[in-house]
N, C-alpha and C positions, 0 to 999 in steps of 0.2 A: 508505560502503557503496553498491552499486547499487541502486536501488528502478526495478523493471519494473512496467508497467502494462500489462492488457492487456485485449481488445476494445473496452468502450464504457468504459472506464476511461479505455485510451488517448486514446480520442476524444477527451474533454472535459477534459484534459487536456492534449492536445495535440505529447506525447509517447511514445516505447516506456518509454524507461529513462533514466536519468538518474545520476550521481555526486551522494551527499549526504553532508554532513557534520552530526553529529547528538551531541547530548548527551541524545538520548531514551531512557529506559531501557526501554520498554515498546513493541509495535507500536503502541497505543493512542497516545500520547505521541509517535510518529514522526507518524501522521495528524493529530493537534492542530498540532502545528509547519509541515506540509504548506498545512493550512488554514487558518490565520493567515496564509499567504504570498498568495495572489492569491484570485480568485473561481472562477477554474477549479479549484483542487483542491477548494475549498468546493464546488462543484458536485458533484464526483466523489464525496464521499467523504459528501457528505449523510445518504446510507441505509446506514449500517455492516452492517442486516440483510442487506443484499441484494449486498452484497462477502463473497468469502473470501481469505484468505491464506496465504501459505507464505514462512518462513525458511529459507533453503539449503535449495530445492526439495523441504522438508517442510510440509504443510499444519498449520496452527496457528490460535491464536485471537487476539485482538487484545488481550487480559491477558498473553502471550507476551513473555517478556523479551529483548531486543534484543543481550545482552553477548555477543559475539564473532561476530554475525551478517556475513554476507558480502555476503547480497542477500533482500532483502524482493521481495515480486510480490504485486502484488492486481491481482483478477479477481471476475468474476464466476461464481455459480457453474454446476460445468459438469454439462451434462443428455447424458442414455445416449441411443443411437438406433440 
């Protein structure tokens, strides 16, 4: 699946998007896997409060199951103006 990352996500991270291969069955479970990998995505994904997400550019929560997903995106969340 593609997992997009965007504004200060990207940042620290260090990338937009990426191809993953995953046997995680939950979003939760996709960020565990993420964070076990280096200290940049531990960085990233530290404050789950303060990330939202969306599967096939629906917003969703991070208990969200993963089965036939196309592309995960975390961000942060977005403010009106």
């Amino acid at each position: 699946m593609d997992v997009l990352y965007f504004a200060w996500v990207r940042e620290r991270i260090g990338l937009p998007r990426e191809r993953v291969e995953t046997g995680a069955e939950t979003v939760a479970d996709l960020v565990a896997e993420l964070t076990a990998r280096e200290e940049r995505y531990a960085a990233a994904f530290q404050d789950l409060s303060a990330l939202r997400v969306a599967i096939d550019q629906e917003l969703t929560d991070f208990s969200a199951p993963l089965a036939g997903a196309r592309e995960v995106a975390f961000f942060p969340p977005m403010t009106g103006g």
